[in-house]
DSSP file (Angstrom, degrees, kcal/mol; ACC not computed):
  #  RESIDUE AA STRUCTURE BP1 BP2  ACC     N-H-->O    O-->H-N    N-H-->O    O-->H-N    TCO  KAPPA ALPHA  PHI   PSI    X-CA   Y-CA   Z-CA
    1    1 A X     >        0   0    0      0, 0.0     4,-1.1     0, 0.0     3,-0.2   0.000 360.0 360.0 360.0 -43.3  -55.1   12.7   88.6
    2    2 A X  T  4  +     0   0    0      1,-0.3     3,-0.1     2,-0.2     5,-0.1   0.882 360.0  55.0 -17.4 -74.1  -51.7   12.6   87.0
    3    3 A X  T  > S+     0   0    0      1,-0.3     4,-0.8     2,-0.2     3,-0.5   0.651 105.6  52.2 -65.0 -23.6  -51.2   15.8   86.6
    4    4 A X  H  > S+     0   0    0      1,-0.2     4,-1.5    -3,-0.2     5,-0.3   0.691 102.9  57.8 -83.4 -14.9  -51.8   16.5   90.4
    5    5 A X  H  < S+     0   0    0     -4,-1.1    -1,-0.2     1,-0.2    -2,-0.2   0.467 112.6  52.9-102.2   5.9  -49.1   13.7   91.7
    6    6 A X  H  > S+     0   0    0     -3,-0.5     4,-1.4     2,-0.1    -2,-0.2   0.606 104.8  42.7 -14.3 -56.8  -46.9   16.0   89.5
    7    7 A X  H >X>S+     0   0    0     -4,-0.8     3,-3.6     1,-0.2     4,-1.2   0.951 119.2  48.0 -79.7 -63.8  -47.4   19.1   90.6
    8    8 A X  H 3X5S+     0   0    0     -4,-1.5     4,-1.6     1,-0.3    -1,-0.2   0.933 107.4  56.4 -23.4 -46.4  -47.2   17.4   94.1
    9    9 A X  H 3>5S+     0   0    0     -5,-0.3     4,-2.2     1,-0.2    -1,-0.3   0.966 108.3  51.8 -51.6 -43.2  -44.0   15.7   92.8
   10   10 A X  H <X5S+     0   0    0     -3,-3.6     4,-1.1    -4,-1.4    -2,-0.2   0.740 110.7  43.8 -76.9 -31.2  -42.7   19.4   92.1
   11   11 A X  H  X5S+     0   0    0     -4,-1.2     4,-2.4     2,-0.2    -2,-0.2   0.728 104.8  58.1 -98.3 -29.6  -43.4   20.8   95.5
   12   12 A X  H >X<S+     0   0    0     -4,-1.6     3,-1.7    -5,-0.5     4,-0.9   0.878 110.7  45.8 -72.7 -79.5  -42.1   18.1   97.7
   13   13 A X  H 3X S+     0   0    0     -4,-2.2     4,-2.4     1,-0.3     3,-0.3   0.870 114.5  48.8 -72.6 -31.4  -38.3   18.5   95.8
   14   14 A X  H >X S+     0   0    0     -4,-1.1     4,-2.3     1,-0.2     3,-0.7   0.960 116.1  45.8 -42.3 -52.5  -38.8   22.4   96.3
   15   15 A X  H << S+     0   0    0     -4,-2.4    -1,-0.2    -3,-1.7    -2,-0.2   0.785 111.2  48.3 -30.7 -55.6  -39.7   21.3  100.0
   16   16 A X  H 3X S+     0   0    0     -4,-0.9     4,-1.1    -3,-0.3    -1,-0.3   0.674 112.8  48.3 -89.4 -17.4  -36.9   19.1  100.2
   17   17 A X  H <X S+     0   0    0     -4,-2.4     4,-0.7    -3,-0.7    -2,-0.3   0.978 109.6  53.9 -71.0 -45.7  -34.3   22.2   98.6
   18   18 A X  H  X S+     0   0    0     -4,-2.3     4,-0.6     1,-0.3    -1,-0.2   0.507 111.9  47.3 -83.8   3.4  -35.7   24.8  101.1
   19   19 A X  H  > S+     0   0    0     -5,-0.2     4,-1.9     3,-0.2    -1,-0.3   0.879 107.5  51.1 -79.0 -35.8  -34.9   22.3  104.0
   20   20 A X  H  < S+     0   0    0     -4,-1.1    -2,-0.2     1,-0.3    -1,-0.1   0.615 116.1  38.3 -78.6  -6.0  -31.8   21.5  103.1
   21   21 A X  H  < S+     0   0    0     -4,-0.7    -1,-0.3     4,-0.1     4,-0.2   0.712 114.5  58.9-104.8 -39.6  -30.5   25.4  102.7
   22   22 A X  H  < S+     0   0    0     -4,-0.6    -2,-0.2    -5,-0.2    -3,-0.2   0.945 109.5  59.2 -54.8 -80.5  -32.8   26.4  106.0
   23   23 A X  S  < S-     0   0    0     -4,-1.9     3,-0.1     1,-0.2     0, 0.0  -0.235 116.9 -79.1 -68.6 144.8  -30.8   23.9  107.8
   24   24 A X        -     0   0    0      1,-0.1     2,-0.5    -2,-0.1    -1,-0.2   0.089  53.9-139.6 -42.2 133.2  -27.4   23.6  108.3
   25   25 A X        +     0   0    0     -4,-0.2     2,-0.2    -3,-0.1    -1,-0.1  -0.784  26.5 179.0-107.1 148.5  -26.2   22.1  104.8
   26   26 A X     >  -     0   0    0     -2,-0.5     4,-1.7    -6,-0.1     5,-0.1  -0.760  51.4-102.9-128.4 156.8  -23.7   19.4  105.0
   27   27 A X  H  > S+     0   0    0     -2,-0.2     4,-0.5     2,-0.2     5,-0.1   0.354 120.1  41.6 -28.7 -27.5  -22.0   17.4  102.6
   28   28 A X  H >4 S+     0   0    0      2,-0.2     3,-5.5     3,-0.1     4,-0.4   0.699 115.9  51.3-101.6 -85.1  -24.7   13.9  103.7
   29   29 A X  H 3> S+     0   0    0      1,-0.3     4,-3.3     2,-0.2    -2,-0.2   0.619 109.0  45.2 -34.7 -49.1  -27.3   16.0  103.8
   30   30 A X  H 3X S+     0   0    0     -4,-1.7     4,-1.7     2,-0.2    -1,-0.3   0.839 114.9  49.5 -67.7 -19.5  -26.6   17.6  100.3
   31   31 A X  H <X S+     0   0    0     -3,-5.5     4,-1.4    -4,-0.5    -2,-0.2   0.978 108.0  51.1 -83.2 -39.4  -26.0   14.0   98.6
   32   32 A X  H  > S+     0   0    0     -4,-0.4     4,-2.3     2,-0.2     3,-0.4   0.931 108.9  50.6 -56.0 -36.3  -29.1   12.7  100.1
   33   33 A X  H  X S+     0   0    0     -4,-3.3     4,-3.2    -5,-0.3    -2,-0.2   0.950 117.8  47.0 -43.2 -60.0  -31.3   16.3   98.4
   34   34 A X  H  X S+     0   0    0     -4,-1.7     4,-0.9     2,-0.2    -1,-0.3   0.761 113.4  44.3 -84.7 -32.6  -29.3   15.1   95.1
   35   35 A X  H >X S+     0   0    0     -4,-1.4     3,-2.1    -3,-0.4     4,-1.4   0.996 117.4  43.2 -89.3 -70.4  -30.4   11.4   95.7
   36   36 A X  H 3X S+     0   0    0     -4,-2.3     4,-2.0     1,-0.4    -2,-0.2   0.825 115.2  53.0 -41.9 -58.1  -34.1   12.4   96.5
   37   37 A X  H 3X S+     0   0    0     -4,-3.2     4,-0.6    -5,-0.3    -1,-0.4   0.816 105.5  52.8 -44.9 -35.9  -33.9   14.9   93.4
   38   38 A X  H <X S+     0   0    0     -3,-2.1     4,-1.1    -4,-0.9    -2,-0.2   0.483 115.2  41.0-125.5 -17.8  -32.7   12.1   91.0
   39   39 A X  H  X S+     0   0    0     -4,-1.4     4,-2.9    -5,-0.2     5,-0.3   0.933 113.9  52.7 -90.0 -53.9  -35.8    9.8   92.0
   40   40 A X  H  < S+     0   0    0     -4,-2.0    -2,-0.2     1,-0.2    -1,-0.1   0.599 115.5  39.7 -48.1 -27.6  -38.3   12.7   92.1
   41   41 A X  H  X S+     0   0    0     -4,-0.6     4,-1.3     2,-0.2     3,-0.3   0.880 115.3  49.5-101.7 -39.4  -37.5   13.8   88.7
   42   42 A X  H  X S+     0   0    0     -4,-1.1     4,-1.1     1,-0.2     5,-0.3   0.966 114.0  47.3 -64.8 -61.3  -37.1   10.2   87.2
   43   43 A X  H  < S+     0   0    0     -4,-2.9    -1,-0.2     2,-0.2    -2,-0.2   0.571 109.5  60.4 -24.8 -21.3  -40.7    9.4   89.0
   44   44 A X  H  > S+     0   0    0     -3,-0.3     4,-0.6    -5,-0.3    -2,-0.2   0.776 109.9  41.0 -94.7 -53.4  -41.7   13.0   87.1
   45   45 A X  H  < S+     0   0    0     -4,-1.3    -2,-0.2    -3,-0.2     4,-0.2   0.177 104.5  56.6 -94.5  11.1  -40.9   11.5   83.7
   46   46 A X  T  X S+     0   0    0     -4,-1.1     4,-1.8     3,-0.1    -1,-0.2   0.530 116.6  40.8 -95.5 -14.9  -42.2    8.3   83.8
   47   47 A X  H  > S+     0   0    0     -5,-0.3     4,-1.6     2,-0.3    -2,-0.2   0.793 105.6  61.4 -43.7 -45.5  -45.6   10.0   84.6
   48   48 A X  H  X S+     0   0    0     -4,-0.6     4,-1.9     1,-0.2    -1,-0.1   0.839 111.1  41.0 -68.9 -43.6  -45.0   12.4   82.4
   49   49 A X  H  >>S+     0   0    0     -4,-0.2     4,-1.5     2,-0.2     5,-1.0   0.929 110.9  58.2 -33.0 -77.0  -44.9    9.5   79.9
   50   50 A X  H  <5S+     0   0    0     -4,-1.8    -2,-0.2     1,-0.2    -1,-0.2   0.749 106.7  43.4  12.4 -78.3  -47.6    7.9   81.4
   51   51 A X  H  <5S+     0   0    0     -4,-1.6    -1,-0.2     1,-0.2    -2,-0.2   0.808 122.5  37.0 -78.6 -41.4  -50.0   10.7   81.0
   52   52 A X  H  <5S-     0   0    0     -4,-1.9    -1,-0.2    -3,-0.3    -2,-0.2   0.796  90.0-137.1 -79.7 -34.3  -49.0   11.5   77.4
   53   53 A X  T  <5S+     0   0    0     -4,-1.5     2,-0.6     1,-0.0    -3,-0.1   0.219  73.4  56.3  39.1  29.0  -48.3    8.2   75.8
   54   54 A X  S   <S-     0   0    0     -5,-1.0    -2,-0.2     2,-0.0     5,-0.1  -0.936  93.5 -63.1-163.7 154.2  -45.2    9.1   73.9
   55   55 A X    >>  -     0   0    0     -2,-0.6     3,-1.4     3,-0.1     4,-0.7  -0.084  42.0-112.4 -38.1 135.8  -41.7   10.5   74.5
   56   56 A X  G >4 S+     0   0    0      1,-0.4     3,-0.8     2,-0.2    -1,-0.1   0.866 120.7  36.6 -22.2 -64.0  -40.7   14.3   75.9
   57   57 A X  G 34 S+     0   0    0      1,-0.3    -1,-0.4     2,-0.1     3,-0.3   0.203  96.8  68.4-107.6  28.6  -39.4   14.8   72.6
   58   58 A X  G X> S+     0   0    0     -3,-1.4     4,-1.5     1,-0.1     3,-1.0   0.572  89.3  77.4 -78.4 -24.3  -41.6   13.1   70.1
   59   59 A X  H <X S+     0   0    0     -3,-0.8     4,-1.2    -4,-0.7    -2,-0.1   0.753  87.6  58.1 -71.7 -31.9  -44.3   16.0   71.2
   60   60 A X  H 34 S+     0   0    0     -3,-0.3     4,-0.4     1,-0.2    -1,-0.2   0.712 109.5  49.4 -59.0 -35.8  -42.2   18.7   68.9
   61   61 A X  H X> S+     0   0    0     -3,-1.0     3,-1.7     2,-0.2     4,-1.4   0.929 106.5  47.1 -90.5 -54.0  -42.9   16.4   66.0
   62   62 A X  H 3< S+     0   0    0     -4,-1.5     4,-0.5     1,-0.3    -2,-0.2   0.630 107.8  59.9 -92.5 -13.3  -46.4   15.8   66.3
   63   63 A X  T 3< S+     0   0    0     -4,-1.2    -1,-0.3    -5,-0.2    -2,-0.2   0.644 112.9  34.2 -74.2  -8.6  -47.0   19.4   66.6
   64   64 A X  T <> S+     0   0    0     -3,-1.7     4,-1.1    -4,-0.4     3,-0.3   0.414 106.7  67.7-121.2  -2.6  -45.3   20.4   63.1
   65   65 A X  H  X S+     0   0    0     -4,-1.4     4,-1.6     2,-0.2     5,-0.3   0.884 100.0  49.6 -49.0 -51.2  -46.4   17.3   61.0
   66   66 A X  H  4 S+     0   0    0     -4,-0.5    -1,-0.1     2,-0.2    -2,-0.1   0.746 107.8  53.1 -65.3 -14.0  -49.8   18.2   61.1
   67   67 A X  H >4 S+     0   0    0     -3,-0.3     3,-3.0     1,-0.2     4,-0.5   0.980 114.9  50.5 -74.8 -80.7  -48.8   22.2   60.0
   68   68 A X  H 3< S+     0   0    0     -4,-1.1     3,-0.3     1,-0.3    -2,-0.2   0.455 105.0  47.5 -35.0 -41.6  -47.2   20.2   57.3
   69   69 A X  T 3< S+     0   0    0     -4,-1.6    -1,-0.3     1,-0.2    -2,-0.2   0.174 112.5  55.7 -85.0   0.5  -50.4   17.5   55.9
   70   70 A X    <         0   0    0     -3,-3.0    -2,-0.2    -5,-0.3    -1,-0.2   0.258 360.0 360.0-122.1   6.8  -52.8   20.7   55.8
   71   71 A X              0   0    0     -4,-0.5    -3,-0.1    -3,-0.3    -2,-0.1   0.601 360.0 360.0 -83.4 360.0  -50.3   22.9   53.3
């Protein structure tokens, strides 16, 4: 279920880029896209969290410790 209000998460700010370039782009218009980006992405990575239980970058680590306890 997560993983699908992600991917959703991902296609609304595409959504929200291709509006804002279709339509005339303006100085409000482009700070709100950046404002609307900045939530969407922060909302993207607490999920992402969420879903994993652990940090972005703690996953690099727990994929070469285990390489490491089996030499």
């Amino acid at each position: 279920m997560g993983r699908a209000i992600l991917l959703g998460l991902e296609f609304l700010v595409a959504a929200d880029i291709i509006n804002t370039v279709a339509i005339e782009p303006t100085i409000q218009s482009l700070l709100i896209l950046g404002g609307i980006v900045l939530i969407r992405t922060f909302l993207s990575f607490s999920l992402e969290v969420e879903i994993e239980g652990r940090w972005p970058w703690e996953r690099h680590k727990d994929e070469v410790e285990p390489s490491r306890r089996s030499a």
